[in-house]
N, C-alpha and C positions, 0 to 999 in steps of 0.2 A: 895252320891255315884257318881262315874265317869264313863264314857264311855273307853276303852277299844282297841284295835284293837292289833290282832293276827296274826305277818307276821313271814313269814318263811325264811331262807336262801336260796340262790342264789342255782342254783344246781351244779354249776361249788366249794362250797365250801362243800356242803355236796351229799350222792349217796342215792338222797333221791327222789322219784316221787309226788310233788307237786298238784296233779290231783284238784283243786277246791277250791286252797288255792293262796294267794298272795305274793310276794316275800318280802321282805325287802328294798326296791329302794325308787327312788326320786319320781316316780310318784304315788305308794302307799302312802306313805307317804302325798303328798299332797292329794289324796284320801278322807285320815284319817282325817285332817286338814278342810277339805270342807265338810264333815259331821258333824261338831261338834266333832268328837273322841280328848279326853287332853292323853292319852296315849299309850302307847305301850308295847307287851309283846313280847320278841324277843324269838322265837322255835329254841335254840340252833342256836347261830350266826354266830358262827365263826368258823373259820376251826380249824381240832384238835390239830394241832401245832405239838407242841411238849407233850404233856399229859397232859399242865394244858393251861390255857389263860391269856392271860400277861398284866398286869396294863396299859399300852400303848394303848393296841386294843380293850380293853372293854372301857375304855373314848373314844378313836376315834367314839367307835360305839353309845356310850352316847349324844359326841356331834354333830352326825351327824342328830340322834334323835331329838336333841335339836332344832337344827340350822332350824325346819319347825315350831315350835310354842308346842313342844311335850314333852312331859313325857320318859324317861324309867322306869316303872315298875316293868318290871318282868323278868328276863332270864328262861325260861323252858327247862331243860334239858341241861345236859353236854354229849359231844358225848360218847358215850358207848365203846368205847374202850380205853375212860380214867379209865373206871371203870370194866372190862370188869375180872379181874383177882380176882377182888371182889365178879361180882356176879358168877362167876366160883366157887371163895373157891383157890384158886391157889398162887404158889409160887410167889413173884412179888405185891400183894395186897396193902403190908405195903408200897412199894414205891409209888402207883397210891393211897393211903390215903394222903399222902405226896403232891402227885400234887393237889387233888384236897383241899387241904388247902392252898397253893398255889393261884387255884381260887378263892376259897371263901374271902381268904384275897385282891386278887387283884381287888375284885368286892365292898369289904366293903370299898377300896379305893378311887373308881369310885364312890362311894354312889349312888350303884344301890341296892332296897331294898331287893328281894325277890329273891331266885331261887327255880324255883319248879323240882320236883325228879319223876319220875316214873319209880320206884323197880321193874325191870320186864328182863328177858330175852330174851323174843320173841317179846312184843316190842305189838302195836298196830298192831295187823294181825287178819285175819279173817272176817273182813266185804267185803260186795260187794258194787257195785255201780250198781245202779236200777234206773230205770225212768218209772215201767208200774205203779207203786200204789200211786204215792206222788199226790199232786193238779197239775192240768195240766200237767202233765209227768215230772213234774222237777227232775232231777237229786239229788239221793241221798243215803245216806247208810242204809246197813239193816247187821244184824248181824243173822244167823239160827246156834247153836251150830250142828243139826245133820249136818249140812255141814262139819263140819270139825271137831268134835269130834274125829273123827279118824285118823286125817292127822298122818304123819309118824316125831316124834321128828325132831326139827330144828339138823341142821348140828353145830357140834362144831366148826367149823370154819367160822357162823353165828353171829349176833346179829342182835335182833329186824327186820332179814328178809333181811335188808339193807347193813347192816354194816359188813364188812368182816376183818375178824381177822386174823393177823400173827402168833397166837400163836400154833395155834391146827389143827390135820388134817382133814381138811374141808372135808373129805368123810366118818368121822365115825360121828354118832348121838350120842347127847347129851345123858348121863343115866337121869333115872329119877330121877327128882330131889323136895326135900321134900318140902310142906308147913313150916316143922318146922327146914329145914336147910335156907330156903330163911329168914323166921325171925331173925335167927340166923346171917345171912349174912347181914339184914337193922341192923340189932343194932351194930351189928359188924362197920358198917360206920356212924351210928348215934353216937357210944360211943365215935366215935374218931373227928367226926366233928364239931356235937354243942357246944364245945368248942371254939373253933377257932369262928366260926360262932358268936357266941353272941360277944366276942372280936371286931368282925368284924363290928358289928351293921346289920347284915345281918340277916332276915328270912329266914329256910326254909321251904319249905309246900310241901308233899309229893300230888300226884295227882294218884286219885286211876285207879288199872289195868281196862283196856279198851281193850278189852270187857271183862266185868264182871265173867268172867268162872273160873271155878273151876281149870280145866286144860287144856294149851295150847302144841299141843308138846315138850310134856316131862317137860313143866313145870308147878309145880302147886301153884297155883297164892295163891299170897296173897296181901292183899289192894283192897280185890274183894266184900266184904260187909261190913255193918256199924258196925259191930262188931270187927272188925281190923282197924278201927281210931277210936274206944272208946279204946280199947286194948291200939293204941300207943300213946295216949296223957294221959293213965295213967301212962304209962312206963316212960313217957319224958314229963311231966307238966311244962313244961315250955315259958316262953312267945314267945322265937324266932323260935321255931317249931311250927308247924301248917299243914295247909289243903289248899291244892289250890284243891277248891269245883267244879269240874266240874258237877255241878247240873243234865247234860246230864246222865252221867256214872253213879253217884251214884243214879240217879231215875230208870237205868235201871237194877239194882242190882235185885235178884230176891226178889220176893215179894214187893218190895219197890212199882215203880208207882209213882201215885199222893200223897204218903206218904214223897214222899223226902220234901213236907215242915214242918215234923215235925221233919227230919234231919238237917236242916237251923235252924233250933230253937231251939235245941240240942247243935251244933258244936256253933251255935254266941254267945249264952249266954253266953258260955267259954272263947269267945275271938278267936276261933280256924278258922277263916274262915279268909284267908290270901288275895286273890282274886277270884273270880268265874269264869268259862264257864259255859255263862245264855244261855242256848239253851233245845228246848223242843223235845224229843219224843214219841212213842207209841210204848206200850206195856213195856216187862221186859226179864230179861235172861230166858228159851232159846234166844227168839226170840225177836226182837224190831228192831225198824227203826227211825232216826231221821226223822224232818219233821220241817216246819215253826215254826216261833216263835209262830204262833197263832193260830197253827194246830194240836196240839200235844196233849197228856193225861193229862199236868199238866195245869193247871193253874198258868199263867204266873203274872197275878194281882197278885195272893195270896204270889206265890214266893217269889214277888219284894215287897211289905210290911212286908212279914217275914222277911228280910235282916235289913229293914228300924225297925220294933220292936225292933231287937236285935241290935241296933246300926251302925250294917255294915257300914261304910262311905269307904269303899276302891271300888276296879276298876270289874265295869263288860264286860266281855267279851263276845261278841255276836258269839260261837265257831260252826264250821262245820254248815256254812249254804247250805242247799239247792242251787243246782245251776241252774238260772233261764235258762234253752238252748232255752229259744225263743229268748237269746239277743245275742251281739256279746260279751258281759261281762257277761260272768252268774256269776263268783262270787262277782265281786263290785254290780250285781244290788240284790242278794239276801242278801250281808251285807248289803248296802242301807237301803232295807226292816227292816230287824231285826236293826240297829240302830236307824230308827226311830220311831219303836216298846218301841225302850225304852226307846229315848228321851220323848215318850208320857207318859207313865209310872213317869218319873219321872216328866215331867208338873201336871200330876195329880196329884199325890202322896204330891207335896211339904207342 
């Protein structure tokens, strides 16, 4: 297995609040490089262009990667308003399938391996940032459903909270919208993409909805327990689909817990675990909170040999650490942490 690192885009390229994450620059990157990290998984890189990302800017960004002693990995996420009429259901859909093969082809070019997908309209919303209950007041997120179970539908002229859309008037709210039309909508982009994609030499792996709920304003999730990636790797058994295994998310499924390592032993045997976010928390939907690598509900040992049983040899990701506010760097000193958490893991382990 390999070490990992999850940097985000600059904010001057996406309208995105970065709060306890790192950017994508020279000095992370050397960061990455002085800890041991061989890789990188870039969170949506590059600006949206023109609707798809063009063979030119994804190598530029390959080998700027390259040029510190690094890997590219993974691309997570295409901006949401390449796909945006997709997950609507709207006129205009068939041309934004069109770009994003487009990307997928431009990135099989770049022989960047993976790009992971999170199927979701509202996007990652709903947690807070807390510092009364972690170890030493550290800085961290907690997710309470009755906080927000009720909030009032995202705006149609929303996505994922961030992202503001041309197409719709941004003062009416989204209808409710079905578990069984948003399936209909991933197959709808899965029937037409894994195609091109295997063409490409490229995997995808779907990353499931975060926070795990049933329903977010006005929308109701799906990729929210382990029963919808057994679901879709029966639909699409195939090699070049798969799971980016955020270990965090899917332990915090409800009921799940300290069971997600018989979820890791499930999805590997298959082959289905594409890359991970190796991070631990406590508790389960409603309610849960991340927390240290070494602080959490699961067991982190047990985890890291279930990957190592089922063969895993691909890249782990030490995701949403804790941020240390005793330091002037709370998030390098609590990556720090959790990367040497698992450089240890893997001394032991060999």
């Amino acid at each position: 297995m390999k070490i990992g690192l999850n940097l985000y885009p600059d904010s001057k390229h996406l309208p995105l609040k970065t709060l306890g994450e790192a950017i994508l620059d020279s000095r992370n990157l050397t960061f990455a490089k002085q800890l041991g990290v061989t890789h990188i998984v870039a969170w949506m890189p590059l600006p949206a262009g023109e609707g798809y990302w063009e063979f030119k800017d994804l190598l530029k960004l390959k080998k700027f990667i390259n040029s510190y002693g690094l890997e590219l990995e993974a691309i997570e996420n295409i901006p949401p308003v390449h796909w945006d009429r997709i997950l609507f259901d709207l006129p205009g859909k068939n041309k934004q399938i069109e770009n994003i093969k487009k990307t997928i082809t431009n990135m099989g070019r770049a022989k960047i391996k993976f790009l992971g997908i999170c199927f979701s309209i509202v996007g990652y919303w709903g947690h807070r940032q807390i510092s009364d209950i972690n170890r030493g007041k550290a800085k961290i997120s907690r997710f309470d459903y009755s906080l927000v179970k009720d909030a009032p539908p995202i705006s149609r002229g929303q996505l994922w909270e961030i992202w503001k859309t041309e197409y719709f008037d941004a003062s009416q709210p989204i209808e409710t919208i079905s578990r069984e039309q948003m399936w209909e909508r991933l197959c709808f982009l899965l029937d037409h993409i894994l195609p091109v994609a295997q063409e490409a030499g490229l995997k995808l792996c779907l990353h499931p909805s975060d926070p795990p709920a049933p329903k977010l304003r006005g929308e109701e999730r799906i990729m929210n327990c382990p029963q919808d990636f057994k679901q879709l790797i029966e639909l699409y058994p195939y090699d070049h689909l798969g799971i980016e295994f955020c270990q965090g998310t899917f332990a915090e499924m409800r009921g799940v817990g300290p069971k997600v390592i018989e979820l890791i032993k499930y999805f590997g045997k298959r082959n289905k675990i594409f890359y991970v976010h190796f991070r631990n928390i406590r508790g389960n939907f409603p309610v849960y909170e991340e927390a240290f690598i070494d602080s959490g509900d699961i067991d982190m040992g047990l985890a890291f040999r279930a990957y190592q049983d089922v063969g895993f040899e691909g890249v782990l990701v030490p995701d949403h650490v804790p941020l240390v506010t005793s330091s002037p760097e709370p998030w390098h000193i609590g990556m720090a942490h959790s990367i040497g958490y698992i450089k240890s893991l893997m001394d032991m382990n060999r």
